[in-house]
DRENKOLPA-539323 format. One record per atom (N, C-alpha, C): residue number from 1; residue in one letter; atom name; x, y, z. Coordinates in Angstrom, 1 decimal, m for minus. Each point is the difference from the previous one (the first is absolute). Example, Ala and Ser with C-alpha at 12.3 -4.5 7.8 and 13.67 -1.06 7.14 Angstrom:
# DRENKOLPA-539323
keza badren 1 balum a setor N xx 13.2 yy m5.7 zz 7.8
keza badren 1 balum a setor CA xx m0.9 yy 1.2 zz 0.0
keza badren 1 balum a setor C xx 0.9 yy 1.2 zz 0.0
keza badren 2 balum s setor N xx m0.4 yy 1.1 zz m0.7
keza badren 2 balum s setor CA xx 0.9 yy 1.1 zz 0.0
keza badren 2 balum s setor C xx m0.8 yy 1.1 zz 0.8
This chain:
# DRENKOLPA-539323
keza badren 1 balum x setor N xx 137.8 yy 116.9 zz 66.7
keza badren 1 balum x setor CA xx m0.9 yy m1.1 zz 0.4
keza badren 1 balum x setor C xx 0.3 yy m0.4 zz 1.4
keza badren 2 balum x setor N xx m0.9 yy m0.2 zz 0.8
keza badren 2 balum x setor CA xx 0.3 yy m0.3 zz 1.3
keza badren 2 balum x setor C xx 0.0 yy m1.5 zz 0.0
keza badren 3 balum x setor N xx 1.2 yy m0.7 zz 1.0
keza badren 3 balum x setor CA xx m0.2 yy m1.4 zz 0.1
keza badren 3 balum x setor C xx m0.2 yy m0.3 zz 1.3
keza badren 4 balum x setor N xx m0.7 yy m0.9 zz m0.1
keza badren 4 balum x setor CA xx m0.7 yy m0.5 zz 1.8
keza badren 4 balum x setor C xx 1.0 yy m1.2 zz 0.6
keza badren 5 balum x setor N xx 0.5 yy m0.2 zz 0.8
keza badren 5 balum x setor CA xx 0.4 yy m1.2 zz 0.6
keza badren 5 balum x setor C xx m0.7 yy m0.1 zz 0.9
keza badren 6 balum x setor N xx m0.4 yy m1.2 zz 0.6
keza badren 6 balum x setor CA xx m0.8 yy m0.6 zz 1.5
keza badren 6 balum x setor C xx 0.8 yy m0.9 zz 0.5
keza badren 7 balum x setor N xx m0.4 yy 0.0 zz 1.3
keza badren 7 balum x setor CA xx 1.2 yy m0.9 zz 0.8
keza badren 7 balum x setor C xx m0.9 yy m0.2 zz 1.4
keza badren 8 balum x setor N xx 0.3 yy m0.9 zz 0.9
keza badren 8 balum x setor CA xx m0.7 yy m0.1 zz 1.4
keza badren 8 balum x setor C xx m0.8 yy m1.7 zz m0.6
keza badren 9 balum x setor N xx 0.1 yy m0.7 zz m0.8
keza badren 9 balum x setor CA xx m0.6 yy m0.7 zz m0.2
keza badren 9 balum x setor C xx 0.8 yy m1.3 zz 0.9
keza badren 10 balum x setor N xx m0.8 yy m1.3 zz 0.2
keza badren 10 balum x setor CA xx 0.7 yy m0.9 zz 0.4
keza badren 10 balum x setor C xx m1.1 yy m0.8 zz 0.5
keza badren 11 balum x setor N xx 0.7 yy m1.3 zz 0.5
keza badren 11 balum x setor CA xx m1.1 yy m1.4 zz 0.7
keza badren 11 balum x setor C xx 0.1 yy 0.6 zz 1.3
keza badren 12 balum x setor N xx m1.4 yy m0.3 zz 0.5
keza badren 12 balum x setor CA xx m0.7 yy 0.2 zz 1.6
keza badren 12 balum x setor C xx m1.1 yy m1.0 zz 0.1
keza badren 13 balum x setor N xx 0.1 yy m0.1 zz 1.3
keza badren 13 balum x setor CA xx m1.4 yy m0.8 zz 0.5
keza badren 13 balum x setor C xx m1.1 yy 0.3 zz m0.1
keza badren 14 balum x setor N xx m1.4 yy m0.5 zz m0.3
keza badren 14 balum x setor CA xx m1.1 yy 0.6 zz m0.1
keza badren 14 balum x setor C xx m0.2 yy 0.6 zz 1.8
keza badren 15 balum x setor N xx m0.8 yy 1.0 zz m0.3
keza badren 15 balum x setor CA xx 0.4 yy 1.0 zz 1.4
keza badren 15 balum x setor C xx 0.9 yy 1.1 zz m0.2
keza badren 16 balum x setor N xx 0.6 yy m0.1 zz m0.8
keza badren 16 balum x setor CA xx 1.7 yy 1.0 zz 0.0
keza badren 16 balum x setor C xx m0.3 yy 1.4 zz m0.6
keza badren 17 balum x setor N xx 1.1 yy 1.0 zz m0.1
keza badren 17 balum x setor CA xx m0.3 yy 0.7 zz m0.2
keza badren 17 balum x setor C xx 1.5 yy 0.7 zz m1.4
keza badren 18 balum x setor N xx m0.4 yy 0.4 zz m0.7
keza badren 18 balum x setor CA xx 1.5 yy 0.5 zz m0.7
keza badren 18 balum x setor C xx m0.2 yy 1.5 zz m0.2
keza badren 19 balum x setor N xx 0.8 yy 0.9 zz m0.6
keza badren 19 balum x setor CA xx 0.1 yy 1.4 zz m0.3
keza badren 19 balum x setor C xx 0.6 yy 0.2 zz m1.3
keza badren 20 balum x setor N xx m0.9 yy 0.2 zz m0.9
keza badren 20 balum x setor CA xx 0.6 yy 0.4 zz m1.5
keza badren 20 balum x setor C xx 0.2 yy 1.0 zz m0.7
keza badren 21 balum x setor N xx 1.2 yy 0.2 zz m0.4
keza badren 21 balum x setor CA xx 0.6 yy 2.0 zz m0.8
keza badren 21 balum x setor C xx m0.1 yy m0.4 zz m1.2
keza badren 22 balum x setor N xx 0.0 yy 1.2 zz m0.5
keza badren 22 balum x setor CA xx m0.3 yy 0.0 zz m1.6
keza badren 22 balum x setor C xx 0.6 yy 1.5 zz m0.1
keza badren 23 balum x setor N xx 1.3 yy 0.1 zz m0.5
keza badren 23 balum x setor CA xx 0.9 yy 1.0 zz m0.1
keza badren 23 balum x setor C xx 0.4 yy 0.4 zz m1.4
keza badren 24 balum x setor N xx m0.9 yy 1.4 zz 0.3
keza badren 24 balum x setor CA xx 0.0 yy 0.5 zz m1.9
keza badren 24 balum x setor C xx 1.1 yy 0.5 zz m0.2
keza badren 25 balum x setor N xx 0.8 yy 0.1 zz m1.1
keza badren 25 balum x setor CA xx 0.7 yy 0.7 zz m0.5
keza badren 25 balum x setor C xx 0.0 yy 1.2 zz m0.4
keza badren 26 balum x setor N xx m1.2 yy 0.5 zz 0.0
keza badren 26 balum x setor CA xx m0.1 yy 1.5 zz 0.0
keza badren 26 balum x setor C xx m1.1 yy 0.4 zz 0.7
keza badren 27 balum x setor N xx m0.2 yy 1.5 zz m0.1
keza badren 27 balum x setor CA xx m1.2 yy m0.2 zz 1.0
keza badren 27 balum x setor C xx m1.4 yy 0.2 zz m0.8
keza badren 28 balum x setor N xx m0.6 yy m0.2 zz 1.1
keza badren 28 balum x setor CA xx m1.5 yy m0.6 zz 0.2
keza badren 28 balum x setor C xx m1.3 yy 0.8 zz 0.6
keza badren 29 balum x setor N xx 1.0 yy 1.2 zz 0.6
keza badren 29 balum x setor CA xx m1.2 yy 0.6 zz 0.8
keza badren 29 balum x setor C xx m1.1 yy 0.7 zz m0.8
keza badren 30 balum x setor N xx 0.4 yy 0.2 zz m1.1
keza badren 30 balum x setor CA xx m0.9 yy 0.3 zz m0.9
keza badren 30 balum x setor C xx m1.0 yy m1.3 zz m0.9
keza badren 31 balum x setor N xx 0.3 yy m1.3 zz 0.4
keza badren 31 balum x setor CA xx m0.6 yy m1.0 zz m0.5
keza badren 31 balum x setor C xx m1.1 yy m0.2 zz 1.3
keza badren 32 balum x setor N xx m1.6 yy 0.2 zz m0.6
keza badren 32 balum x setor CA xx m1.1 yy 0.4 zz 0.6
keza badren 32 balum x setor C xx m0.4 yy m1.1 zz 1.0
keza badren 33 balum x setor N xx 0.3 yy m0.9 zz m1.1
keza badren 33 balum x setor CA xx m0.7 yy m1.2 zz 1.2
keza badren 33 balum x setor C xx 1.4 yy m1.4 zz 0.0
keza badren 34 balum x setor N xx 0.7 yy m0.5 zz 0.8
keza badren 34 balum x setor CA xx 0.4 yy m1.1 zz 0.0
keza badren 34 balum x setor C xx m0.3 yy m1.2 zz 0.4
keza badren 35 balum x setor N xx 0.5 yy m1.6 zz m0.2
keza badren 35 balum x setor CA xx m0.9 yy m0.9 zz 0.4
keza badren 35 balum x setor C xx 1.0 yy m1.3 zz 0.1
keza badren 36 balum x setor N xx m0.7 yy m0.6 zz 0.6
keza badren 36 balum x setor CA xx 1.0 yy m1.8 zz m0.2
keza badren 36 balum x setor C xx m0.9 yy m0.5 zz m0.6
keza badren 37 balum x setor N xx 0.6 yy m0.6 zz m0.4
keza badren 37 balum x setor CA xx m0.5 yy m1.5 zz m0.7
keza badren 37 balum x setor C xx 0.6 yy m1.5 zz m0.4
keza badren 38 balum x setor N xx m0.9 yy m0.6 zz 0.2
keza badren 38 balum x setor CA xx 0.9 yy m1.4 zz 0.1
keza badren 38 balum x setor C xx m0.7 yy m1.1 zz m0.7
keza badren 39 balum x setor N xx 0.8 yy m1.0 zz m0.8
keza badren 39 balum x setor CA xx m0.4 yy m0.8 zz m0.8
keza badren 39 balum x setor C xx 0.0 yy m1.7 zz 0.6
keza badren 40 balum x setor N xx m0.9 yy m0.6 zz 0.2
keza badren 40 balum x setor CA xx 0.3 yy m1.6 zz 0.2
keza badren 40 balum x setor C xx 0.0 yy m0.7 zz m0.5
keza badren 41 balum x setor N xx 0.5 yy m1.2 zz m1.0
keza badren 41 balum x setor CA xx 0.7 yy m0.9 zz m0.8
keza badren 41 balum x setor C xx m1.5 yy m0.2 zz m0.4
keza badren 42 balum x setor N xx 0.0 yy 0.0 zz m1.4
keza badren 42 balum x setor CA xx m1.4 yy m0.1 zz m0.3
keza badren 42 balum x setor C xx m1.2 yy 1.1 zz m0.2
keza badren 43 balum x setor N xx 0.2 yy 1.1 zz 0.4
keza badren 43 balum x setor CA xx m0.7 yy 0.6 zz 0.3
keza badren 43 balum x setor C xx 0.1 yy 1.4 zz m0.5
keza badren 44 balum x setor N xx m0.8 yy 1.1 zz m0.3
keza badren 44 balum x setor CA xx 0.2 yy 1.1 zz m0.6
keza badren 44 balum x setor C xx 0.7 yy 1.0 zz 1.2
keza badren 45 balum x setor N xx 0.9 yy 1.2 zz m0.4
keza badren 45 balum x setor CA xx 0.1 yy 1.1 zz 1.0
keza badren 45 balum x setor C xx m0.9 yy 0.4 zz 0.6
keza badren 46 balum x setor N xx 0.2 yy 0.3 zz 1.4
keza badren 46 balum x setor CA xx m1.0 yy 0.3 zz 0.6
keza badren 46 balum x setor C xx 0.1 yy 1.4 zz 1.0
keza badren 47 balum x setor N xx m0.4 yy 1.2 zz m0.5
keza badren 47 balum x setor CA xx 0.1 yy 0.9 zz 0.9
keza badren 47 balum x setor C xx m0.3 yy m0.3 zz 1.6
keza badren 48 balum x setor N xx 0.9 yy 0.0 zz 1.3
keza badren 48 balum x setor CA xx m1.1 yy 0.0 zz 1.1
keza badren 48 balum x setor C xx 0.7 yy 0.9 zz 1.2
keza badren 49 balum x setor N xx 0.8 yy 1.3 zz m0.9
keza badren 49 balum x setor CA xx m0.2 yy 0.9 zz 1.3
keza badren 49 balum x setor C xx 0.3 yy 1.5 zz m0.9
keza badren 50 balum x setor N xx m0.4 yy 1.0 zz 0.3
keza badren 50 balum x setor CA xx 0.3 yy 0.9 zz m0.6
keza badren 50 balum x setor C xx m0.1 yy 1.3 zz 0.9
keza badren 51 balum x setor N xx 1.1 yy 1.4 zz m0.1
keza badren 51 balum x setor CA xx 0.0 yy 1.2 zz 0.8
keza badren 51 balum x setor C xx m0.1 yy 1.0 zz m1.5
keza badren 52 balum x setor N xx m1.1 yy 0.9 zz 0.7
keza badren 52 balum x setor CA xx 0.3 yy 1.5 zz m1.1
keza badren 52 balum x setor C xx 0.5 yy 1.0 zz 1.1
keza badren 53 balum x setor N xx m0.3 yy 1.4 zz m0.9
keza badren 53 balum x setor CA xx 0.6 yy 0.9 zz 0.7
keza badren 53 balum x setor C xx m1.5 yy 0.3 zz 1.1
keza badren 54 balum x setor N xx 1.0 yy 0.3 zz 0.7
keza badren 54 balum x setor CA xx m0.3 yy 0.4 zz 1.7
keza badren 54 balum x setor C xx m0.5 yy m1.5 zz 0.9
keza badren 55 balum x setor N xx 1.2 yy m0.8 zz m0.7
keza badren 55 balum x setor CA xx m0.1 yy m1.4 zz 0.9
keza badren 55 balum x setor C xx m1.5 yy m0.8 zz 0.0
keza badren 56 balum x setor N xx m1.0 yy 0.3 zz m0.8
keza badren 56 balum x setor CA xx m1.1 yy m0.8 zz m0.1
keza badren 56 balum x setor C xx 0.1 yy m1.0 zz m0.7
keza badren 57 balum x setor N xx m0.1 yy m1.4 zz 1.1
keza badren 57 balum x setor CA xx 0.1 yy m1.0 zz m0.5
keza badren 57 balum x setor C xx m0.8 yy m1.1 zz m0.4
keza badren 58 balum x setor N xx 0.3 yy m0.7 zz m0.9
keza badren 58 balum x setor CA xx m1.0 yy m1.1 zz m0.2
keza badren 58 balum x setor C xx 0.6 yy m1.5 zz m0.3
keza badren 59 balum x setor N xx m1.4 yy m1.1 zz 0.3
keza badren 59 balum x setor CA xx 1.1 yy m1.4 zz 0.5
keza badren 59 balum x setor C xx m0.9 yy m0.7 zz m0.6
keza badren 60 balum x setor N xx 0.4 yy m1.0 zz m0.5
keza badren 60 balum x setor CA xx m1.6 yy m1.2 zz m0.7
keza badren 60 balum x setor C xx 0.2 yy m0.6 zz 1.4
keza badren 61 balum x setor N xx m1.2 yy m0.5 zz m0.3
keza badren 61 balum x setor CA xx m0.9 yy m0.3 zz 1.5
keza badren 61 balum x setor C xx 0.4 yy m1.6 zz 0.3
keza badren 62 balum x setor N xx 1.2 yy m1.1 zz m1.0
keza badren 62 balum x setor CA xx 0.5 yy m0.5 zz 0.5
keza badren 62 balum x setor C xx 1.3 yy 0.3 zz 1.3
keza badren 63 balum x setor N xx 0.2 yy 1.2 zz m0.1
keza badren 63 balum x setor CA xx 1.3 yy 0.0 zz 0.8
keza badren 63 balum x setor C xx m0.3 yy 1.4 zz 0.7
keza badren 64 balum x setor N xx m1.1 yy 0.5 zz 0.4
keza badren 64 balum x setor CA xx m0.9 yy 1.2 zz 0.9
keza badren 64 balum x setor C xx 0.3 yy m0.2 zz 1.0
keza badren 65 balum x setor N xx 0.8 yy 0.8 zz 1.0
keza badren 65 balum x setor CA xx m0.1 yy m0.4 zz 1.4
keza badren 65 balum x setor C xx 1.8 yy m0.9 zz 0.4
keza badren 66 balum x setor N xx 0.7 yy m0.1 zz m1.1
keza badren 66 balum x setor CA xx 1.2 yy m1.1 zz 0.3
keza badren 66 balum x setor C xx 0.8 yy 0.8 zz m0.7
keza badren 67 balum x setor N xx m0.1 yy 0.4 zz m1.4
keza badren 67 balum x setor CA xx 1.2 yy 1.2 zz m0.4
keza badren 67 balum x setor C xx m0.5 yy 1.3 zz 0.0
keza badren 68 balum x setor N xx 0.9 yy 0.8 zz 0.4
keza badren 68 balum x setor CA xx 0.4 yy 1.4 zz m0.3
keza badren 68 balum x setor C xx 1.0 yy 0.4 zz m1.0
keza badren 69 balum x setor N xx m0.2 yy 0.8 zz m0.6
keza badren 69 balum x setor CA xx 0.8 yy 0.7 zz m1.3
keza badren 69 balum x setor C xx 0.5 yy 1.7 zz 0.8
keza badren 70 balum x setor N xx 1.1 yy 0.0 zz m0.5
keza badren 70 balum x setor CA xx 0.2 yy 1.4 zz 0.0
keza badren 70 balum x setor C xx 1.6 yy 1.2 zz m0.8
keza badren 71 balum x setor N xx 0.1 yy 0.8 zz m0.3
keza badren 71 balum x setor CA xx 0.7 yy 0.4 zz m0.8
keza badren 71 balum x setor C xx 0.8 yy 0.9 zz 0.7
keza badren 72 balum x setor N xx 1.2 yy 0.1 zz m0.3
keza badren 72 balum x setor CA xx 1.2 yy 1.3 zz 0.7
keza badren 72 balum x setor C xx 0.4 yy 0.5 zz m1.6
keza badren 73 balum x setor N xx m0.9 yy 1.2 zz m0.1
keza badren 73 balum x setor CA xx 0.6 yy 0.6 zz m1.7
keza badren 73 balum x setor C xx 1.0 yy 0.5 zz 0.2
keza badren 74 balum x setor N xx 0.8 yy 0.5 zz 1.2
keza badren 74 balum x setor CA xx 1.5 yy 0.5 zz 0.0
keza badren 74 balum x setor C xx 1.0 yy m1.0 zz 0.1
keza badren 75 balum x setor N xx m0.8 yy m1.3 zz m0.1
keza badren 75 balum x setor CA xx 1.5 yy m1.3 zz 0.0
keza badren 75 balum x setor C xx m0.8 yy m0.7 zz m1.4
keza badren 76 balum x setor N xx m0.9 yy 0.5 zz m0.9
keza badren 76 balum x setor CA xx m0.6 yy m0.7 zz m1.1
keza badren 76 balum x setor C xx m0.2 yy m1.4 zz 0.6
keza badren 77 balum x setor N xx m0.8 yy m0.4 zz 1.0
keza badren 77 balum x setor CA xx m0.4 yy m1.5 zz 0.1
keza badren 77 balum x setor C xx m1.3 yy 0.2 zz 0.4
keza badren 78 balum x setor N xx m0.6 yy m1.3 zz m0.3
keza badren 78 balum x setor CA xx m1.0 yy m0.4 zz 0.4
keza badren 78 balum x setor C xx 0.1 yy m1.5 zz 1.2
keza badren 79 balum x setor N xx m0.4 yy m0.2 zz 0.5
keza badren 79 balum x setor CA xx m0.2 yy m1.3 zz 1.2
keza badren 79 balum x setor C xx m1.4 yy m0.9 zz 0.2
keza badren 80 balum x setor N xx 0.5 yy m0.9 zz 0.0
keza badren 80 balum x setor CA xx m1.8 yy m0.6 zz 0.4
keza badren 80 balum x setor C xx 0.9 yy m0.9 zz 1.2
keza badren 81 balum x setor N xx m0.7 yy 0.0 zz 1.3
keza badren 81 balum x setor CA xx m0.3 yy m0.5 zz 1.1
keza badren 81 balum x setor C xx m0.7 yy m1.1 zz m0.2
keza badren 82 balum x setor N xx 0.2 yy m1.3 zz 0.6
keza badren 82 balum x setor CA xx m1.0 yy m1.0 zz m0.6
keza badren 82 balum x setor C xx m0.1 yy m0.9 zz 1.8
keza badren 83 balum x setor N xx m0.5 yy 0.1 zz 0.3
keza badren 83 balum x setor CA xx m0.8 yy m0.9 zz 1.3
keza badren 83 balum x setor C xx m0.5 yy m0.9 zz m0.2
keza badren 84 balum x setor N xx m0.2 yy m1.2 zz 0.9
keza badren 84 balum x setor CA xx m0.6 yy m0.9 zz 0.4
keza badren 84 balum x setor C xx m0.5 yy m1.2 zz m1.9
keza badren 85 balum x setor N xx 1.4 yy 0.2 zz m0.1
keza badren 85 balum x setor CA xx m0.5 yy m0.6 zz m1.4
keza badren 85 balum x setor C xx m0.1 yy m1.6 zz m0.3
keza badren 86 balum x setor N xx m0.7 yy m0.3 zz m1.4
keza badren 86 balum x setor CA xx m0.3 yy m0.8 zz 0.1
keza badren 86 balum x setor C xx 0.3 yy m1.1 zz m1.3
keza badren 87 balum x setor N xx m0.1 yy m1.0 zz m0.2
keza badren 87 balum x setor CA xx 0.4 yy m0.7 zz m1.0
keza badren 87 balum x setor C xx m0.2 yy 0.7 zz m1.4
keza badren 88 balum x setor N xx m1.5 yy 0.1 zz m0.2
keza badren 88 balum x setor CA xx m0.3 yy 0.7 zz m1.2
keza badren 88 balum x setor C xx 0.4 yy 1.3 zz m0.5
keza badren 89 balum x setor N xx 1.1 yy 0.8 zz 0.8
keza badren 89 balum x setor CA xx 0.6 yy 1.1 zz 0.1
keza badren 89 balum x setor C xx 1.1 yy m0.4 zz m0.7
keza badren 90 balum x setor N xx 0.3 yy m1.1 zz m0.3
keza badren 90 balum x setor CA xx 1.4 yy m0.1 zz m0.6
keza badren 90 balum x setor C xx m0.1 yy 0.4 zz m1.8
keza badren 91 balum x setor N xx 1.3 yy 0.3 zz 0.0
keza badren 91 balum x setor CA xx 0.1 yy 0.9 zz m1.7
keza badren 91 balum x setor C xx 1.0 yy 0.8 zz 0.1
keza badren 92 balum x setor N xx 0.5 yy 0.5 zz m1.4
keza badren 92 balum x setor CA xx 0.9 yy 1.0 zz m0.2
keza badren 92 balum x setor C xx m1.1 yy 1.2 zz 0.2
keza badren 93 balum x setor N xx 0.2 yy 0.7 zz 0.7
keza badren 93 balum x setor CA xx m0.3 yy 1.6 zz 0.5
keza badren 93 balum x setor C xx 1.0 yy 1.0 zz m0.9
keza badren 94 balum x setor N xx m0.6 yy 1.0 zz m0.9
keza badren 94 balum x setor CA xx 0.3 yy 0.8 zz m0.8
keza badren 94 balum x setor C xx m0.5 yy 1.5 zz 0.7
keza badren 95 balum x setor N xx 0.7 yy 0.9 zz m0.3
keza badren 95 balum x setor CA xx m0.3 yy 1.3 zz 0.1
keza badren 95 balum x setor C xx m0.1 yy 0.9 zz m1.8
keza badren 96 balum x setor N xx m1.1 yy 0.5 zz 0.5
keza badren 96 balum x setor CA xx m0.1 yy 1.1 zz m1.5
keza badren 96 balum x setor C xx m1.2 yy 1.5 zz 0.7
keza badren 97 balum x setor N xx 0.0 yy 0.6 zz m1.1
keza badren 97 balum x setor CA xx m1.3 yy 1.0 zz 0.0
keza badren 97 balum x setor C xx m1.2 yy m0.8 zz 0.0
keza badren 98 balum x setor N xx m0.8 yy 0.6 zz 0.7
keza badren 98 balum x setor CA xx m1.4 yy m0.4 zz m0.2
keza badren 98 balum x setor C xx m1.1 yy 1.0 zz m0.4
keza badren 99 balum x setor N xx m0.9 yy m0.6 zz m0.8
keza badren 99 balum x setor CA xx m1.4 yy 0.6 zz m0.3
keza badren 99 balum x setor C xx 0.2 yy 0.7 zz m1.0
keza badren 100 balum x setor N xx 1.5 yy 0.6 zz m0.8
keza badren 100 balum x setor CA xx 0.3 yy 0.8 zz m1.2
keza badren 100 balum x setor C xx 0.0 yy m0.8 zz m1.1
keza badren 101 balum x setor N xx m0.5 yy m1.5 zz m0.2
keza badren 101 balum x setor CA xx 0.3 yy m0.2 zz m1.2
keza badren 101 balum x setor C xx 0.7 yy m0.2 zz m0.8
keza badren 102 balum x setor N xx 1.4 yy 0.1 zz 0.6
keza badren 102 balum x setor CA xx 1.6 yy 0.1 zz m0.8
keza badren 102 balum x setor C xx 0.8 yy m0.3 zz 1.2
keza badren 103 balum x setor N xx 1.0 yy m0.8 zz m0.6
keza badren 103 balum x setor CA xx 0.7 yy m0.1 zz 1.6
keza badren 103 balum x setor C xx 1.7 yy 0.0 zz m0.7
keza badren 104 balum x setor N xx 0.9 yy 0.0 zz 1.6
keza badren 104 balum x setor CA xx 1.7 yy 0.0 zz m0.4
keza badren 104 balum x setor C xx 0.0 yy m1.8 zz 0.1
keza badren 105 balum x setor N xx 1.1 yy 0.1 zz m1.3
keza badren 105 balum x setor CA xx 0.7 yy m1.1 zz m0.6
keza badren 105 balum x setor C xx m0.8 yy m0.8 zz 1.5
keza badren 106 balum x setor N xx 0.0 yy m1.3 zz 0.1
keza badren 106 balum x setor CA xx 0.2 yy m1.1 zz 0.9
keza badren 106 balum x setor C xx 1.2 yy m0.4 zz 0.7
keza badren 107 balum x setor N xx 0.1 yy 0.4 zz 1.6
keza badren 107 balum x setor CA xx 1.2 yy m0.7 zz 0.8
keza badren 107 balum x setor C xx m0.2 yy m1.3 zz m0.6
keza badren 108 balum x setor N xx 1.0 yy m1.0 zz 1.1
keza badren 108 balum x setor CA xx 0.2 yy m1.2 zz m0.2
keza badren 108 balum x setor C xx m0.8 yy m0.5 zz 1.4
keza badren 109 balum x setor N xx m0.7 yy 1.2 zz 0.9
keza badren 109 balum x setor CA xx m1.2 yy m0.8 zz 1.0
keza badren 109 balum x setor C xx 1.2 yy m0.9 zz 0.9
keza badren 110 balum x setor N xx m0.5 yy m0.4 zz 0.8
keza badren 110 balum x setor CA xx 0.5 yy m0.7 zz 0.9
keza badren 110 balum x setor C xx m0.8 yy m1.0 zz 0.7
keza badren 111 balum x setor N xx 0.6 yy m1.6 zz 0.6
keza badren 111 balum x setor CA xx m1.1 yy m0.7 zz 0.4
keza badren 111 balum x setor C xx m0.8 yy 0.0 zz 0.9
keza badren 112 balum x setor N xx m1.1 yy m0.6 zz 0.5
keza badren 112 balum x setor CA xx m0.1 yy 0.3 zz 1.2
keza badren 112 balum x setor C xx m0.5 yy m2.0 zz 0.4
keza badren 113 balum x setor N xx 0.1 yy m0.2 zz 0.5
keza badren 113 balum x setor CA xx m0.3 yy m1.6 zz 0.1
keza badren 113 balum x setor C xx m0.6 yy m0.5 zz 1.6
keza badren 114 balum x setor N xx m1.0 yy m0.2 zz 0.1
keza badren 114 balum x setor CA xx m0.5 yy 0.0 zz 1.3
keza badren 114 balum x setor C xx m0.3 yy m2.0 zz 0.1
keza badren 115 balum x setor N xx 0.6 yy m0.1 zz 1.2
keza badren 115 balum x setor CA xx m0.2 yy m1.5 zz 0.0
keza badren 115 balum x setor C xx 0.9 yy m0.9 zz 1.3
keza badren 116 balum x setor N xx m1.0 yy m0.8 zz 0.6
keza badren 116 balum x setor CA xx 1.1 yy m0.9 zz 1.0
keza badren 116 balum x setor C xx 0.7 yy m0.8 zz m0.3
């Protein structure tokens, strides 16, 4: 069973920018599509970035244009790049599979807290 840890999380200013890994345990390059996701107090998980194979990406259209996602299957990670962020961006950010329907166990996600 692969376990995910994420890390890069932390408080920043709105405007700021952070860099988040999500470091599998085993590998991945065979897992089709990966994704972030991030939950806000109250609120259901929320997919809002995802890479399959041959790097085609996709972003919910709150956060289009400000994160990038991307994967190194020879170091098993995934990354989300996060720009110009903003209050409502705050949440634990999770990494899993995306669009298969089944996913590995749940990291423990990491925060992300945007706020002056």
């Amino acid at each position: 069973q692969v376990q995910l840890v994420e890390s890069g999380g932390g408080l920043v200013q709105p405007g700021g920018s952070l860099r988040l890994s999500c470091a599998a345990s085993g590998s991945i390059i065979r897992i089709n599509a990966m994704g972030w996701y991030r939950q806000a107090p109250g609120k259901p998980r929320e997919l809002v970035a995802a890479i399959a194979s041959g790097d085609n990406s996709h972003y919910a259209d709150s956060v289009k244009g400000r994160f990038t996602i991307s994967r190194d299957n020879a170091k098993n990670t995934v990354y989300l790049q996060m720009n110009s962020l903003k209050p409502e961006d705050t949440a634990v950010y999770y990494c899993n599979k995306a669009y298969e329907g089944s996913y590995f166990r749940w990291g423990q996600g990491t925060q992300v807290t945007v706020s002056s």
